[in-house]
Backbone bond lengths (Angstrom), bond angles and torsions (degrees), N, CA, C in turn:
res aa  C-N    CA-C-N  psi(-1)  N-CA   C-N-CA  omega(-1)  CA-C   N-CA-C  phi
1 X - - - 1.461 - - 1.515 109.21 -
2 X 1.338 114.80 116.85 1.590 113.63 175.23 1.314 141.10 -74.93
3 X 1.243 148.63 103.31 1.166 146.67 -119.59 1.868 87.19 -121.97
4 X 1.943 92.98 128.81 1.238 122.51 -172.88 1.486 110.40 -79.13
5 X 1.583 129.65 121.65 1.158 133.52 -179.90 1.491 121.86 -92.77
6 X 1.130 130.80 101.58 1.257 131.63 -149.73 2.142 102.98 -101.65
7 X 1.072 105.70 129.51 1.512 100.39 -167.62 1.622 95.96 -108.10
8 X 1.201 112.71 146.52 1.437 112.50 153.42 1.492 133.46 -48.85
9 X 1.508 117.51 122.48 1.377 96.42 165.76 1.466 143.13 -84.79
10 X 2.017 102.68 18.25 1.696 104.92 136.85 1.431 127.52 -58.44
11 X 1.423 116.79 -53.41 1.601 122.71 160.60 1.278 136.49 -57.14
12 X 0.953 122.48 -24.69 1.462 138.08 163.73 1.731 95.35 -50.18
13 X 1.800 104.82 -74.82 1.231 83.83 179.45 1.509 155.51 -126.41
14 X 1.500 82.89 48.55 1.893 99.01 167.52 1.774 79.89 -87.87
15 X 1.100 129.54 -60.96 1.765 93.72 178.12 1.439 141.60 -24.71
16 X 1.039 94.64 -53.83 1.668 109.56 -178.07 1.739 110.40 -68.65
17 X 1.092 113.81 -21.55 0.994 125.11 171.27 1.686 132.83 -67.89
18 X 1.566 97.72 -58.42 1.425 115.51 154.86 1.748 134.62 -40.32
19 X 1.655 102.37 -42.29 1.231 127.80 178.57 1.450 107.88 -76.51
20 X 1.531 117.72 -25.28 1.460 113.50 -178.67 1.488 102.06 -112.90
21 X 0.812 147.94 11.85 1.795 150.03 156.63 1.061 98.55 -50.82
22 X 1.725 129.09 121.60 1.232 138.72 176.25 1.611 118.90 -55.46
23 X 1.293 134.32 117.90 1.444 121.25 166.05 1.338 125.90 -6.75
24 X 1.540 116.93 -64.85 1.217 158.34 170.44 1.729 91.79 -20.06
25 X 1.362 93.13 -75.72 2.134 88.71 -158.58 1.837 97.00 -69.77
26 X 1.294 113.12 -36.84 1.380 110.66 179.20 1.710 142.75 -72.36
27 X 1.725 95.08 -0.85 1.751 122.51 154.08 1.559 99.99 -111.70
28 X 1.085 149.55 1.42 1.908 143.26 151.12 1.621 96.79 -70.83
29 X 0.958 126.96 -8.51 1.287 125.32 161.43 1.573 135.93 -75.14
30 X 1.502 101.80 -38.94 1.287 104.47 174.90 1.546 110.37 -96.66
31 X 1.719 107.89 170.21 1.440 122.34 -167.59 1.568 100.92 -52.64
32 X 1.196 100.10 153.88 2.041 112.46 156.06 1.191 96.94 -51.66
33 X 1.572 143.28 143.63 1.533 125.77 127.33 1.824 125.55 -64.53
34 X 0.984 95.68 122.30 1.967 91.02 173.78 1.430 124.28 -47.11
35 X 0.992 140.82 138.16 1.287 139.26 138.67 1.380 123.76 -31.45
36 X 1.431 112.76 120.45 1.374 120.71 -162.99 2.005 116.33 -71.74
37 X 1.352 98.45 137.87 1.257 87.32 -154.98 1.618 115.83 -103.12
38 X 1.418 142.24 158.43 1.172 132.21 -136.03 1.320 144.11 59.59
39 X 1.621 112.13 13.23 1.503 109.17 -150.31 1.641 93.43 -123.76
40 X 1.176 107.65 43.01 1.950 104.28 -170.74 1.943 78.96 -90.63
41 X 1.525 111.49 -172.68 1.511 115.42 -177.50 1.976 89.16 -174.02
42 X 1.179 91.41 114.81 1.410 118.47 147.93 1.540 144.02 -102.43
43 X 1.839 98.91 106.92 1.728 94.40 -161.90 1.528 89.43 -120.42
44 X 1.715 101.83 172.61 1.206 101.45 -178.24 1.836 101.08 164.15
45 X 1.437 129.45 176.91 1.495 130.95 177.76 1.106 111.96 -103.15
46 X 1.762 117.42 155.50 1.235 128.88 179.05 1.385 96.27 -89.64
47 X 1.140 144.36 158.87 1.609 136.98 135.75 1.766 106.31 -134.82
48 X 1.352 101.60 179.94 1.821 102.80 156.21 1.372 104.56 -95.63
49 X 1.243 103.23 -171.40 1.653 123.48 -178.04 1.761 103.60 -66.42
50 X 1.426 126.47 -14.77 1.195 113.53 178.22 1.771 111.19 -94.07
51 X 1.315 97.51 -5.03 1.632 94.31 -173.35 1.548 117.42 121.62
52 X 1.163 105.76 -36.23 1.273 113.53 172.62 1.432 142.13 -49.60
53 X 1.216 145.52 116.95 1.193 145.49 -126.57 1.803 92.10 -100.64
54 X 1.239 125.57 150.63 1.341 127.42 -154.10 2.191 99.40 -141.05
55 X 1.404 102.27 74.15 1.566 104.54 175.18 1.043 113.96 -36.84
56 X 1.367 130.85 159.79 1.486 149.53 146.08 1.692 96.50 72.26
57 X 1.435 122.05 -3.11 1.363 97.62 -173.01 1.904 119.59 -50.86
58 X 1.554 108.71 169.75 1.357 101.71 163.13 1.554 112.32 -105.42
59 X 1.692 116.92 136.80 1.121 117.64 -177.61 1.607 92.98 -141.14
60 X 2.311 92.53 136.15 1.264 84.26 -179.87 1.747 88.05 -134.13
61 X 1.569 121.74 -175.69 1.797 101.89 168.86 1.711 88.54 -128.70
62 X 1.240 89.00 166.09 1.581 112.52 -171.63 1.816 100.95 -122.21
63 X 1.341 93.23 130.97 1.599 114.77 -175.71 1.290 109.11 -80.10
64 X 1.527 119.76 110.30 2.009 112.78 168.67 1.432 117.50 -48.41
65 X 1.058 136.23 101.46 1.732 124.67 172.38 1.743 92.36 -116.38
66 X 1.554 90.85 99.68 1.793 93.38 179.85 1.349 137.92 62.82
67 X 1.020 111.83 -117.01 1.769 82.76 178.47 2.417 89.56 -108.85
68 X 1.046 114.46 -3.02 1.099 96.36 154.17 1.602 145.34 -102.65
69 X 1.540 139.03 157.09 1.061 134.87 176.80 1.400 117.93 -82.37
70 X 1.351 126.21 124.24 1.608 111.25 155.35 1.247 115.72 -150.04
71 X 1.963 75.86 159.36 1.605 93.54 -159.79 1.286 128.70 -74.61
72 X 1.538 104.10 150.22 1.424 97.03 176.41 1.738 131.43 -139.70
73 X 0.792 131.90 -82.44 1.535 126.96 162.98 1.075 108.26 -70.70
74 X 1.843 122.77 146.41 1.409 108.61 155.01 1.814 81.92 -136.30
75 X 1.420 87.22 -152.49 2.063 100.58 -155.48 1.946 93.17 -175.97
76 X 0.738 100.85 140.92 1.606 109.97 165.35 1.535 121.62 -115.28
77 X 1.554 108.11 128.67 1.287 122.18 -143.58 1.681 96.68 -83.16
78 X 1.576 118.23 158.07 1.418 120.36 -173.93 1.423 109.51 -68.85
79 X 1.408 125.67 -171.43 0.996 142.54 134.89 1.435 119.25 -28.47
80 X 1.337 142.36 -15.15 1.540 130.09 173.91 1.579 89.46 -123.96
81 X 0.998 143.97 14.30 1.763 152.92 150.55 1.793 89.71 98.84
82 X 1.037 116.02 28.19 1.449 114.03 -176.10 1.841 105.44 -73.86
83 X 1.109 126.01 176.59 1.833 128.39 -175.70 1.407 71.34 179.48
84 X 2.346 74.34 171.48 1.487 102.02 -174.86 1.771 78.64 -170.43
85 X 1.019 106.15 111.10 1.660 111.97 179.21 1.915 97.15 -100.72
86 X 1.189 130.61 119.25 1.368 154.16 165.20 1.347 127.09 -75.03
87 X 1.297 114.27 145.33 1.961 106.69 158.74 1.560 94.53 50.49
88 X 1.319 108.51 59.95 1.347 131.63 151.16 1.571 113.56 -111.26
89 X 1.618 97.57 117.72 1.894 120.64 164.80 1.452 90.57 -60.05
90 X 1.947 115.68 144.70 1.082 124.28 173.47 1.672 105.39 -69.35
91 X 1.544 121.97 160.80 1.069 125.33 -141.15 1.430 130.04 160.84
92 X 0.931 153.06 112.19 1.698 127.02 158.52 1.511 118.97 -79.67
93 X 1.657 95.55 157.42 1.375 104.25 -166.03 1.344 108.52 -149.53
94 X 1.833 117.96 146.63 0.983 103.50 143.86 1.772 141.86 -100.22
95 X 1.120 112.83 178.11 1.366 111.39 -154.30 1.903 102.36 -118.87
96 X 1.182 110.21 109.78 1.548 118.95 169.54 0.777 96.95 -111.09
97 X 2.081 84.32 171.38 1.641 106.12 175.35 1.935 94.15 -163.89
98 X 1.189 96.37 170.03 1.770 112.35 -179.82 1.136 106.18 -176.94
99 X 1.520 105.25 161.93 1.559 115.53 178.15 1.538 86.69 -156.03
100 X 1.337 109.08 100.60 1.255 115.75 152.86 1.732 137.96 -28.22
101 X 1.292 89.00 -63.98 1.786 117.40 -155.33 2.038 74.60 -76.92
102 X 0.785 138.92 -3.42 1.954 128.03 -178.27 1.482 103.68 -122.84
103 X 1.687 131.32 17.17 0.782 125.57 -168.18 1.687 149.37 80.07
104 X 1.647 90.79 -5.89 1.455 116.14 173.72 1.559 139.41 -99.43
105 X 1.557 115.04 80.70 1.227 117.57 -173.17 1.481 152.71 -3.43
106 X 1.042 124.49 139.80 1.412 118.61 156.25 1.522 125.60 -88.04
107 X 1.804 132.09 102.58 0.989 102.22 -141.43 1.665 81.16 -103.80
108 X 0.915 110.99 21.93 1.867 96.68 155.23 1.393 117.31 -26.80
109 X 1.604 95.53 -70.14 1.665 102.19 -176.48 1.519 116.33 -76.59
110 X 1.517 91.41 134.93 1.729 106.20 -174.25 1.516 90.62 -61.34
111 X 1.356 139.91 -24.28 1.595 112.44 174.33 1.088 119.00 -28.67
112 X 1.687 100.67 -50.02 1.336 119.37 -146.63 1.824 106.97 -88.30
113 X 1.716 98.33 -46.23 1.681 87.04 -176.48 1.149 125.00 -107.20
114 X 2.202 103.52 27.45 1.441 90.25 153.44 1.517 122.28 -74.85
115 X 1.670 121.77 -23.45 1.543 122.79 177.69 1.698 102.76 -59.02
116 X 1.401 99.53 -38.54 1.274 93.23 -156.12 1.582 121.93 -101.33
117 X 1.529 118.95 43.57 1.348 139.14 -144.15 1.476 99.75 -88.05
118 X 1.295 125.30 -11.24 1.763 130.92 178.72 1.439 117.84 -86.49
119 X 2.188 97.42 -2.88 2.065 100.52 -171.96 1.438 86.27 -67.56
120 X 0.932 108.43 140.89 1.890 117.77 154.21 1.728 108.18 -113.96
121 X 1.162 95.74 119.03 1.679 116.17 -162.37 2.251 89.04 -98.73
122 X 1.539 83.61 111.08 1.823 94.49 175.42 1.552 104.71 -59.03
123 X 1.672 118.14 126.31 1.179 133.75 174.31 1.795 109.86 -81.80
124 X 0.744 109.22 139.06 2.052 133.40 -178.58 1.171 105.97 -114.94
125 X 1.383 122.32 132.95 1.384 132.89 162.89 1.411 111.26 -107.00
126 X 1.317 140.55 115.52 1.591 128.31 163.28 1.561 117.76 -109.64
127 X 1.552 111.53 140.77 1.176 108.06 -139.77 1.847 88.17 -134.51
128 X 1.260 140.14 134.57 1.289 147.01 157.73 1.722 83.53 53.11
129 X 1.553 129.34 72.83 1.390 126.26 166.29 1.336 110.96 44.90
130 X 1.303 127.41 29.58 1.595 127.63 -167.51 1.807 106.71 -79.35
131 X 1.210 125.92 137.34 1.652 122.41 160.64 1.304 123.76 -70.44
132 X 1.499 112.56 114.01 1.694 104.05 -173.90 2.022 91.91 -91.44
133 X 1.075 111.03 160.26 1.303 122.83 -177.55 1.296 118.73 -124.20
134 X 1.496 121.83 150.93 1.803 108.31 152.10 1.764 103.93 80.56
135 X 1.168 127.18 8.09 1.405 128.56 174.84 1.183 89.08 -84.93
136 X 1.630 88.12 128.95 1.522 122.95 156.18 1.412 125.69 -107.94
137 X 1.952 110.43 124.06 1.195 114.42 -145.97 1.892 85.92 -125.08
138 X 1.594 115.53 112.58 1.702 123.52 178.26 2.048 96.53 -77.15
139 X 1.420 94.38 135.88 1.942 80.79 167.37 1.735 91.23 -94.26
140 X 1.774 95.51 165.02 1.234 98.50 160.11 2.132 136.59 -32.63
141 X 1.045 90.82 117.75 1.587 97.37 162.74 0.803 141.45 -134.03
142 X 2.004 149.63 158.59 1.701 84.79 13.00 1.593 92.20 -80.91
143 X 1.400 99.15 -163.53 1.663 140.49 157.99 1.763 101.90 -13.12
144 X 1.428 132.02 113.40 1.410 119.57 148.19 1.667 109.41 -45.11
145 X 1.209 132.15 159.08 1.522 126.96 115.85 1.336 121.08 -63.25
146 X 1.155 101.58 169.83 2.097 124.01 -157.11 1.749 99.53 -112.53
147 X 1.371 104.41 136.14 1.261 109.26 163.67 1.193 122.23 -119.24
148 X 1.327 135.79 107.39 1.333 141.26 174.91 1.820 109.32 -85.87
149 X 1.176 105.21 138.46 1.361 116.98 179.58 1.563 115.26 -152.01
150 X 1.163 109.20 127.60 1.720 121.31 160.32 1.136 131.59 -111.01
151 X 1.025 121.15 119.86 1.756 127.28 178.71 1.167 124.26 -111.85
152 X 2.014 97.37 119.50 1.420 109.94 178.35 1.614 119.59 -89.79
153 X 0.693 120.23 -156.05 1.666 141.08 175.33 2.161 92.79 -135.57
154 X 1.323 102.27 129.05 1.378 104.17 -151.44 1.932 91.72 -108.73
155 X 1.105 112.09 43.96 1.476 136.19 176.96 1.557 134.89 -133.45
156 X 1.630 90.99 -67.06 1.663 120.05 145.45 1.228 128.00 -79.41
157 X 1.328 119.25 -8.12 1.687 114.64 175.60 1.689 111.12 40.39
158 X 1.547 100.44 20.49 1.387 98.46 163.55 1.146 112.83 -107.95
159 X 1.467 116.22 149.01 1.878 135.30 163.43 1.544 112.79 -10.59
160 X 1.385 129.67 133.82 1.630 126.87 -175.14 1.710 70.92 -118.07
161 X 1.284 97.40 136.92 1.819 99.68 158.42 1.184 108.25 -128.20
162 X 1.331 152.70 -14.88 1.325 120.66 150.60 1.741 125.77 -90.42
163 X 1.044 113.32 30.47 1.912 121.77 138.67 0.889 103.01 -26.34
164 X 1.949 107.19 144.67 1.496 119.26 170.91 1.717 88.68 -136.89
165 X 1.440 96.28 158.71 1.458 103.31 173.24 1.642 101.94 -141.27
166 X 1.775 98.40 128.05 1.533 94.48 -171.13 1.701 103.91 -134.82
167 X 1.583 101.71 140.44 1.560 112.60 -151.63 1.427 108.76 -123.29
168 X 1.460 126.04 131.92 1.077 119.30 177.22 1.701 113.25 -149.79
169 X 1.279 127.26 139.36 1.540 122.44 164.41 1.295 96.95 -32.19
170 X 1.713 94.67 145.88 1.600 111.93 173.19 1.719 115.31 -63.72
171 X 1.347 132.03 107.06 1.222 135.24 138.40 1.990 69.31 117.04
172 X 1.304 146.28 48.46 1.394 136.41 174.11 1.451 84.48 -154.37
173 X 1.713 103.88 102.09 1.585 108.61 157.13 1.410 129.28 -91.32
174 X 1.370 98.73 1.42 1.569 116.64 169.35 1.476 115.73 -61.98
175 X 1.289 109.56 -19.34 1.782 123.20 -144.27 1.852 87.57 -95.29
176 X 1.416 121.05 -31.97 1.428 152.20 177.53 1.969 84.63 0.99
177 X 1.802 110.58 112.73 1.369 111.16 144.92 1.486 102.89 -117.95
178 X 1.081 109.62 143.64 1.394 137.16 149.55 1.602 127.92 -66.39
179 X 1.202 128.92 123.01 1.373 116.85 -177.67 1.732 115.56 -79.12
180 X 1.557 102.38 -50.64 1.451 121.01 -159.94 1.185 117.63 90.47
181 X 1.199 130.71 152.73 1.396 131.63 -159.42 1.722 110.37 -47.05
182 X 0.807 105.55 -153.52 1.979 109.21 -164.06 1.683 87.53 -103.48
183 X 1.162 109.99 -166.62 1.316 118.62 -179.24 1.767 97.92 -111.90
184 X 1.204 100.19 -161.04 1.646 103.57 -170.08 1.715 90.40 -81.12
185 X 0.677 147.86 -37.19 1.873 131.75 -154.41 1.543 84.26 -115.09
186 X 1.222 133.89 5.94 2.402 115.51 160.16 1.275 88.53 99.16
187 X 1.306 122.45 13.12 1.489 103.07 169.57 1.648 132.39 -89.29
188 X 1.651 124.97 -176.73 1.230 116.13 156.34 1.147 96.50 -152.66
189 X 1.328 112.25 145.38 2.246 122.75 143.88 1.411 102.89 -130.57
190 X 1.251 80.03 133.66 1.380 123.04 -175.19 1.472 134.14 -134.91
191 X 0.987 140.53 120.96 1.429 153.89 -150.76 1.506 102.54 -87.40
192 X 1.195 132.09 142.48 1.096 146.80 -161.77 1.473 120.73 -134.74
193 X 1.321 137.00 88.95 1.951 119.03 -156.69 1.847 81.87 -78.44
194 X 1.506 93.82 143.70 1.409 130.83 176.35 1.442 121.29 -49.17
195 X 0.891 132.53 113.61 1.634 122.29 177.20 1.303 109.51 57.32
196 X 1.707 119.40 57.98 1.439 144.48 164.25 1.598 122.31 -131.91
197 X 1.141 125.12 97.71 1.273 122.96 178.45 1.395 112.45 -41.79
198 X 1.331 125.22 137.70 1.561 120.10 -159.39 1.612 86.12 -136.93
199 X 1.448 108.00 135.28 1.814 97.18 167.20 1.671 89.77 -118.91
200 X 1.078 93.27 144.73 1.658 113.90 -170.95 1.004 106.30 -150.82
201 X 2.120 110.99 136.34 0.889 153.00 -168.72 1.567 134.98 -155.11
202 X 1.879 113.73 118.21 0.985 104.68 -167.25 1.409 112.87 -124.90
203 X 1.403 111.38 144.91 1.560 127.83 -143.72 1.642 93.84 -112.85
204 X 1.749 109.68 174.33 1.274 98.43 161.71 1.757 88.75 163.84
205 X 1.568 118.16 112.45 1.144 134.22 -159.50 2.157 101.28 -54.70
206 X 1.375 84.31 141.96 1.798 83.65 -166.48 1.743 101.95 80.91
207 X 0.830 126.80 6.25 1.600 105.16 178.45 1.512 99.95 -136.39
208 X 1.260 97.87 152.28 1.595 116.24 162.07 1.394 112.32 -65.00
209 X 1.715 104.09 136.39 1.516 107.57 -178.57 1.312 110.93 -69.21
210 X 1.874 113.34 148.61 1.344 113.78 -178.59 1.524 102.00 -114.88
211 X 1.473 113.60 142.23 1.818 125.48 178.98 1.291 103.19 -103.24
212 X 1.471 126.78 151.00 1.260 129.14 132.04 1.412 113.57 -36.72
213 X 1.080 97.36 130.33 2.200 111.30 153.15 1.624 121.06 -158.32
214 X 1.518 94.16 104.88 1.487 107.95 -150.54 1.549 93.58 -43.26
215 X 1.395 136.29 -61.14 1.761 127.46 -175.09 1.727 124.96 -73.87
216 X 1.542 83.18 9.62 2.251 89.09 161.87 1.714 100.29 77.54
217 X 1.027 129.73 10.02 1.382 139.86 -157.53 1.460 100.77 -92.62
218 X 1.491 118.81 176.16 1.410 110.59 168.01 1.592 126.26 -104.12
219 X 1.414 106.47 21.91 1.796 137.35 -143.05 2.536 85.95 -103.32
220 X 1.099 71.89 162.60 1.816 73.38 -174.93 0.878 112.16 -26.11
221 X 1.875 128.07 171.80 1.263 137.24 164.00 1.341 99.17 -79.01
222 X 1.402 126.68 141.44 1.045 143.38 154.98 1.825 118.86 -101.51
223 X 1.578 101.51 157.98 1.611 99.63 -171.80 1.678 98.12 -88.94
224 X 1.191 97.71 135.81 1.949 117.14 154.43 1.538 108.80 -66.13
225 X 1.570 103.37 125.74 1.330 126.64 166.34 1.309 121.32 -104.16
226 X 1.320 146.34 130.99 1.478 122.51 179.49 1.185 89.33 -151.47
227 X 1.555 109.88 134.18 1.827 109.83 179.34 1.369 111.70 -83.83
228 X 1.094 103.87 -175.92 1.637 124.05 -172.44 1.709 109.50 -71.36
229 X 1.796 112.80 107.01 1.325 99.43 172.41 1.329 103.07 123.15
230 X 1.403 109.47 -27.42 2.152 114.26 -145.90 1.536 88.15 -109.38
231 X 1.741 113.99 161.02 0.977 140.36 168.98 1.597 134.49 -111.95
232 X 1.288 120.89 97.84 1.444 134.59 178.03 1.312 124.63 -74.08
233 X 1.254 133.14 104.22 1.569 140.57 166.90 1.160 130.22 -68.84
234 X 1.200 149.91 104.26 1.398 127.41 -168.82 1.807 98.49 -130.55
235 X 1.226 123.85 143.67 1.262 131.61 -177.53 2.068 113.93 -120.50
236 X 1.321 101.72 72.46 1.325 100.43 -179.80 1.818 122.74 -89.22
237 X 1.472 78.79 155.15 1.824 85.22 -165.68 1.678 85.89 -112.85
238 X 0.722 124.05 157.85 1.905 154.96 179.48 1.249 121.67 -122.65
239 X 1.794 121.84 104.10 1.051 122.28 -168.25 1.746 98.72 -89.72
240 X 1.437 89.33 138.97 2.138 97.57 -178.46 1.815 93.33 -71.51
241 X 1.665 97.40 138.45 1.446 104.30 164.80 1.506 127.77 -35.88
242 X 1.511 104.12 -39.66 1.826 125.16 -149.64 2.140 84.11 -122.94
């Protein structure tokens, strides 16, 4: 025998009630969700100063915090110099780019952007994760010249591999690059800004320091010039202290 459940008709209808409360007032209840953060995206082409679109370059942008810049994401651009920098905090920024291996700087280093102090790097604003589009990003120009260098041991005429070679504007030690040791076979390349007197010097523990001297002589160091585009060889030997 089934036994009849009899409800109040207070309960009855705070039920009925509940079930008909509009969506509306019963999500004005819960929190805002935030806007998700890091997710702004800046895309856009590499070219040079003639227009030309610049593959594989690397382009990254650097965040203003006061009177300094820092860096932050980069991305390397396709085959038509196209990018799309991501998981960007809102912010302004500026927007670089370089390609080494084609002659086009990294102007991180003040070596590099004291020559090159006229790039004006296009500024980006991203705003509530917004996509900025259509930025056009020039690499440094023109063209460094290339410095090739080998370092012997001027006894053994064998390979020195931890050689350093360190470069600076003539009479500007501020300008100070560092190479880092040689590579595995005593080599270096190295970028050169164009129509900049460079005094250069290469070091290498146990050895006597070596200078530039544009006629190979044993008469002052003279500064290295190398134009825009061109390639310099130099084959130095390193006399041992002892």
């Amino acid at each position: 025998m089934r036994k009849l459940v009899l409800l109040s008709p207070l309960l009855v209808i705070t039920v009925i009630s509940l079930i008909n409360t509009p969506a509306s007032k019963t999500n004005n209840q819960l929190p805002t969700q935030p806007s998700e953060k890091n997710s702004g995206v800046i895309k856009g082409i590499v070219t040079t100063n003639e227009g030309e679109s610049v593959s594989k370059a690397r382009v990254y942008v650097w965040l203003p915090t006061g009177n300094w810049l820092t860096r932050q994401i980069g991305a390397t651009a396709d085959d038509f110099g196209g990018f799309s920098l991501s998981n960007l905090p809102d912010g302004e920024y500026a927007v670089r780019a370089f390609k080494e291996e084609d002659g086009y700087p990294d102007l991180t280093f003040y070596f590099y952007s004291a020559a090159y102090d006229a790039v004006k790097w296009p500024r980006v604003t991203v705003t509530n994760g917004n996509t900025v589009q259509d930025v056009v990003v020039h690499v440094p120009s023109p063209k460094c010249g290339r410095l090739l260098i080998n370092v012997i041991d001027a006894k053994t005429n064998k390979m020195i591999r931890d050689a350093e070679v360190s470069l600076t504007h003539e009479g500007k030690p501020k300008t100070l690059l560092r190479s880092g040791a040689t590579k595995m076979d005593g080599s270096f390349n190295l970028l050169v800004p164009p129509a900049v007197p460079i005094d250069l010097k290469v070091s290498a523990l146990g050895y006597r320091d070596w200078y530039y001297k544009t006629d190979g002589s044993k008469g002052e160091p003279k500064p290295l010039l190398l134009a825009s585009d061109t390639t310099k060889e130099l084959n130095i030997s390193l006399q041992p202290q002892r």
